[in-house]
N, C-alpha and C positions, 0 to 999 in steps of 0.2 A: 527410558528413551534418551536419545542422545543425541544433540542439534549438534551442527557444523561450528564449528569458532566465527568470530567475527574477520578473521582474518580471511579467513574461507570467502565470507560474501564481500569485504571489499575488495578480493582478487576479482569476484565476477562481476561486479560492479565496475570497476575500474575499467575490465576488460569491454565491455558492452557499450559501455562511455565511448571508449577510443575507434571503439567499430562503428559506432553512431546508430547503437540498437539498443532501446530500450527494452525493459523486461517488462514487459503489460499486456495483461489477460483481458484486455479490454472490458465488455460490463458483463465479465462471467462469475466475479463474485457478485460487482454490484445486481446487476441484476439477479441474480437470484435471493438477496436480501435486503432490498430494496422493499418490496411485499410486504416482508416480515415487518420493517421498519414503518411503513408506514401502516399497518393497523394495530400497531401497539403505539402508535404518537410520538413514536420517539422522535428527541432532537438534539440530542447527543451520540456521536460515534467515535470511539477509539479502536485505532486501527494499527493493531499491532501486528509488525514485521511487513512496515508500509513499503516496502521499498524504494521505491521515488516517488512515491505518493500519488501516481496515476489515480487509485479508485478513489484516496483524499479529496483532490480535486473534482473527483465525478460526484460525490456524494458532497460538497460543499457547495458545489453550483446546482443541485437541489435542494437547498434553504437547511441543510444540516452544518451542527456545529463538529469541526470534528478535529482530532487530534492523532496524527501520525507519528509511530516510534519503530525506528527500526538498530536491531543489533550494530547494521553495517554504518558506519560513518560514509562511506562513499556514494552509496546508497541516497543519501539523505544530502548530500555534500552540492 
């Protein structure tokens, strides 16, 4: 398997930025593991390849601890 460089995502980061459009799936992850999360008690979330952190923020303003890591620096920027 072969991911894009990081370069790759701060090109489309950078570009999404300057159009004033975020990349967010609104609660189509969160919500669908969201469930999951909570009948297993969890209260920890690491959320790799956060992008701008939209679902971070969604699952941190439901009482999770959570931690966002993404390849792109712009992304995160």
């Amino acid at each position: 398997m072969q991911y894009a460089p990081a370069a790759h995502w701060d090109q489309v980061f950078r570009t999404r930025r300057d159009l004033g459009k975020d990349l967010d799936w609104g609660d189509q992850w969160t919500g669908a593991f969201a469930p999951i999360l909570q009948t297993y008690q969890m209260q920890n979330v690491l959320d790799l390849g956060c992008g701008t952190g939209n679902d971070v923020l969604r699952l941190a303003q439901h009482g999770y601890t959570v931690v966002g890591l993404d390849h792109s620096r712009e992304a995160i920027h």
